[in-house]
VEXDREN-2710 file (C-alpha; in Angstrom, 1 decimal):
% VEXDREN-2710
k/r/px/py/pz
1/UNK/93.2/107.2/125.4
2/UNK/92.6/105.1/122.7
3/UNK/93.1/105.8/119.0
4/UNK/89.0/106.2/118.4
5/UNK/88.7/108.2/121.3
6/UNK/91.5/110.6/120.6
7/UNK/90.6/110.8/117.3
8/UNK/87.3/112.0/118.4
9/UNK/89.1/114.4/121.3
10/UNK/90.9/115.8/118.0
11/UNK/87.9/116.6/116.0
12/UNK/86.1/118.1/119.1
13/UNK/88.7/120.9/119.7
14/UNK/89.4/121.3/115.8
15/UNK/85.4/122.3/115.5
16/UNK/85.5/124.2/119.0
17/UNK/88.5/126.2/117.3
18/UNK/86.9/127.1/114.0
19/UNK/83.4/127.4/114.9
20/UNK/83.0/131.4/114.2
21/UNK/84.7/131.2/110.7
22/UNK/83.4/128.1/109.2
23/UNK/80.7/129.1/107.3
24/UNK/83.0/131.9/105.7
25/UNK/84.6/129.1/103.7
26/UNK/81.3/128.1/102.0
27/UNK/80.7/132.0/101.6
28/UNK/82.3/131.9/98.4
29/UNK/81.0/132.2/94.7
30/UNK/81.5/129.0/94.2
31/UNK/79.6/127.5/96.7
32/UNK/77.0/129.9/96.2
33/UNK/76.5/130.5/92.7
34/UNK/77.3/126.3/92.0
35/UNK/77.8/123.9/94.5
36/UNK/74.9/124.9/96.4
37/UNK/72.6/125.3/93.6
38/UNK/73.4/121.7/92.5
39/UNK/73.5/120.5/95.7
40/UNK/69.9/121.5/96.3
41/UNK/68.5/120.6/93.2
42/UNK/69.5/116.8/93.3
43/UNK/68.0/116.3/97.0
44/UNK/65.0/118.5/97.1
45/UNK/63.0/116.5/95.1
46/UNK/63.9/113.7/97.8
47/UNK/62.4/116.3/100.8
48/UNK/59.2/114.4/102.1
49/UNK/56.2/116.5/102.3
50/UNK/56.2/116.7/106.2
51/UNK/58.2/115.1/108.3
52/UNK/61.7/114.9/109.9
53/UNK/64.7/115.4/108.5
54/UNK/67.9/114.4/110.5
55/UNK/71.4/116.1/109.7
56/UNK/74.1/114.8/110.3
57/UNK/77.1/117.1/111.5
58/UNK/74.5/119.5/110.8
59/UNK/75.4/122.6/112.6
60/UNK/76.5/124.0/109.1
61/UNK/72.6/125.2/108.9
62/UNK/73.0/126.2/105.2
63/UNK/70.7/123.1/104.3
64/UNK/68.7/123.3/107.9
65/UNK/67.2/127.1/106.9
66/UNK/65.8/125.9/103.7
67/UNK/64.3/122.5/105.0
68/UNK/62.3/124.4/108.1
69/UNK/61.3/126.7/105.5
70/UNK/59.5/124.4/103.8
71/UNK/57.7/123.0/107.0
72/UNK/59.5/120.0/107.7
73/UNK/61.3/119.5/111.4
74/UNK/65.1/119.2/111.1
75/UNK/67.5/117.5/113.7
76/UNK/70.8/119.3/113.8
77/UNK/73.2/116.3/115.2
78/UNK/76.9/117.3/115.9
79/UNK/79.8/116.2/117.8
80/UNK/81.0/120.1/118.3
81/UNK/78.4/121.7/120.8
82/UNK/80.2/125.4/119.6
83/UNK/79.3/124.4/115.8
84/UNK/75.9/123.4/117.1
85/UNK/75.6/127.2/119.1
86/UNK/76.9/129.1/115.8
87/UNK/74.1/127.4/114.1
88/UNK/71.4/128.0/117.0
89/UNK/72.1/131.9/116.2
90/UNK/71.5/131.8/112.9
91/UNK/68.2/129.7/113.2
92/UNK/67.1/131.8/115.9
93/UNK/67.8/134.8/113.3
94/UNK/65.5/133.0/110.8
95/UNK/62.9/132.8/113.5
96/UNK/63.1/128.9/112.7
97/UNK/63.8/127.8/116.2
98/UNK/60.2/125.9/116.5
99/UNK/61.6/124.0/113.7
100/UNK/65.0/123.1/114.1
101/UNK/66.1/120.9/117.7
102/UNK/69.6/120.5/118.5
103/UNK/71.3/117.5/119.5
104/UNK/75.0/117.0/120.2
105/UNK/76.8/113.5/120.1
106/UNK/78.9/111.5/117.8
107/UNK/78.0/109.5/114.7
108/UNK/79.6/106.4/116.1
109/UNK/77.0/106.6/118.9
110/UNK/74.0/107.4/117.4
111/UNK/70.8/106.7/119.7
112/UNK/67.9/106.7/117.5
113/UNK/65.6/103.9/116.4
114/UNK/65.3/103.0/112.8
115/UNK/63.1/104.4/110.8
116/UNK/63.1/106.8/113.3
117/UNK/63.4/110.0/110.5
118/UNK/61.9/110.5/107.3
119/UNK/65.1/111.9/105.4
120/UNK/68.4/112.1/106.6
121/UNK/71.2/114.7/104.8
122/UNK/74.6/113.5/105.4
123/UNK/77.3/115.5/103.0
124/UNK/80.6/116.9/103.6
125/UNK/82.7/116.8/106.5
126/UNK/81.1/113.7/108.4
127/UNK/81.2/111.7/104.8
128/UNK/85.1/112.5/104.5
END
Protein backbone atom coordinates (compact mmCIF):
# COMPACT_ATOMS: atom_id res chain seq x y z
CA UNK A 1 0.00 0.00 0.00
CA UNK A 2 0.94 3.31 -0.48
CA UNK A 3 1.28 6.06 2.19
CA UNK A 4 -2.36 7.80 1.02
CA UNK A 5 -3.89 4.66 0.83
CA UNK A 6 -2.82 3.28 4.26
CA UNK A 7 -3.41 6.34 5.64
CA UNK A 8 -6.96 6.08 4.54
CA UNK A 9 -6.98 2.07 5.66
CA UNK A 10 -5.96 3.74 9.09
CA UNK A 11 -8.72 6.15 9.43
CA UNK A 12 -11.37 3.55 8.20
CA UNK A 13 -10.71 1.03 11.07
CA UNK A 14 -10.05 3.94 13.62
CA UNK A 15 -13.91 5.25 12.78
CA UNK A 16 -15.20 1.38 12.45
CA UNK A 17 -13.66 1.08 16.11
CA UNK A 18 -15.17 4.11 17.80
CA UNK A 19 -18.27 4.37 15.99
CA UNK A 20 -20.80 3.61 19.10
CA UNK A 21 -18.97 6.00 21.53
CA UNK A 22 -18.22 9.01 19.48
CA UNK A 23 -20.89 11.12 19.97
CA UNK A 24 -20.36 10.59 23.91
CA UNK A 25 -17.31 12.89 23.55
CA UNK A 26 -19.40 15.82 22.22
CA UNK A 27 -22.04 14.85 25.04
CA UNK A 28 -20.35 17.09 27.30
CA UNK A 29 -21.29 20.52 28.90
CA UNK A 30 -19.09 22.07 27.02
CA UNK A 31 -20.02 21.15 23.82
CA UNK A 32 -23.52 21.61 24.71
CA UNK A 33 -23.95 24.47 26.72
CA UNK A 34 -20.94 26.45 24.30
CA UNK A 35 -19.41 25.11 21.44
CA UNK A 36 -22.49 24.08 20.00
CA UNK A 37 -24.38 27.10 20.70
CA UNK A 38 -21.68 29.21 18.97
CA UNK A 39 -21.20 26.87 16.46
CA UNK A 40 -24.74 27.19 15.29
CA UNK A 41 -25.24 30.71 15.66
CA UNK A 42 -22.26 31.77 13.25
CA UNK A 43 -23.54 29.25 10.33
CA UNK A 44 -27.32 29.40 10.56
CA UNK A 45 -27.67 32.54 9.23
CA UNK A 46 -25.59 31.09 6.20
CA UNK A 47 -28.55 28.02 5.89
CA UNK A 48 -30.21 28.74 2.40
CA UNK A 49 -33.92 28.71 2.56
CA UNK A 50 -34.36 25.41 0.70
CA UNK A 51 -31.94 23.49 -0.71
CA UNK A 52 -29.10 21.00 -0.17
CA UNK A 53 -26.71 20.98 2.32
CA UNK A 54 -23.71 18.61 1.91
CA UNK A 55 -21.71 17.37 5.08
CA UNK A 56 -18.73 16.45 5.06
CA UNK A 57 -17.61 13.53 7.39
CA UNK A 58 -21.07 14.00 8.37
CA UNK A 59 -22.18 11.02 10.13
CA UNK A 60 -21.74 13.09 13.44
CA UNK A 61 -25.60 14.10 12.70
CA UNK A 62 -25.53 16.67 15.57
CA UNK A 63 -25.65 19.49 12.69
CA UNK A 64 -27.70 17.02 10.15
CA UNK A 65 -30.97 16.88 12.81
CA UNK A 66 -31.20 20.61 12.95
CA UNK A 67 -30.70 21.36 9.18
CA UNK A 68 -33.63 18.64 8.07
CA UNK A 69 -35.47 20.31 10.67
CA UNK A 70 -35.65 23.30 9.06
CA UNK A 71 -36.63 21.70 5.56
CA UNK A 72 -33.50 21.68 3.83
CA UNK A 73 -32.04 18.07 2.29
CA UNK A 74 -28.72 17.11 3.94
CA UNK A 75 -26.00 14.75 2.37
CA UNK A 76 -24.22 12.79 5.07
CA UNK A 77 -20.74 11.99 3.22
CA UNK A 78 -18.25 9.74 5.21
CA UNK A 79 -15.47 7.52 4.66
CA UNK A 80 -16.61 5.21 7.80
CA UNK A 81 -19.82 3.29 6.62
CA UNK A 82 -20.32 2.26 10.70
CA UNK A 83 -20.17 6.26 11.53
CA UNK A 84 -22.55 6.64 8.69
CA UNK A 85 -25.09 3.57 10.26
CA UNK A 86 -24.79 5.23 13.99
CA UNK A 87 -26.03 8.33 12.35
CA UNK A 88 -28.84 6.50 10.08
CA UNK A 89 -30.28 5.37 13.68
CA UNK A 90 -30.48 8.43 15.12
CA UNK A 91 -32.03 10.21 11.95
CA UNK A 92 -34.38 7.45 11.61
CA UNK A 93 -35.24 8.21 15.42
CA UNK A 94 -35.94 11.82 14.41
CA UNK A 95 -38.22 10.47 11.75
CA UNK A 96 -35.83 12.64 9.42
CA UNK A 97 -34.97 9.87 7.08
CA UNK A 98 -36.91 11.61 3.95
CA UNK A 99 -34.52 14.22 4.62
CA UNK A 100 -31.20 13.04 5.22
CA UNK A 101 -29.38 10.47 2.22
CA UNK A 102 -26.28 8.78 3.01
CA UNK A 103 -23.30 8.54 1.06
CA UNK A 104 -20.07 6.86 1.94
CA UNK A 105 -16.66 7.66 0.19
CA UNK A 106 -13.57 9.68 0.75
CA UNK A 107 -12.95 13.43 0.54
CA UNK A 108 -10.02 12.86 -1.80
CA UNK A 109 -12.58 11.31 -4.19
CA UNK A 110 -15.40 13.31 -4.15
CA UNK A 111 -17.81 12.72 -7.23
CA UNK A 112 -20.06 15.67 -7.39
CA UNK A 113 -20.34 18.46 -9.90
CA UNK A 114 -19.79 21.97 -8.84
CA UNK A 115 -22.20 23.89 -7.74
CA UNK A 116 -23.79 20.77 -7.24
CA UNK A 117 -25.02 21.84 -3.28
CA UNK A 118 -26.26 24.88 -2.00
CA UNK A 119 -24.24 24.89 1.47
CA UNK A 120 -21.71 22.63 2.44
CA UNK A 121 -20.62 22.19 6.46
CA UNK A 122 -17.19 20.95 6.76
CA UNK A 123 -15.91 21.33 10.67
CA UNK A 124 -13.96 19.14 12.83
CA UNK A 125 -12.36 15.93 12.19
CA UNK A 126 -12.15 16.15 8.21
CA UNK A 127 -10.67 19.94 8.70
CA UNK A 128 -7.88 18.55 11.11
Amino acid sequence: MVAAEEQKHSVIQYYKKVAEEYDREYDTPYFKRLYDKITWRYFEPYLPKEGLCWMLAGALEKWAIPIAEKGLKVVLYDISREMLNVARRKIMKRRLENMVLFEEGDIYEIGFSENYFDFVLAEGDPVS
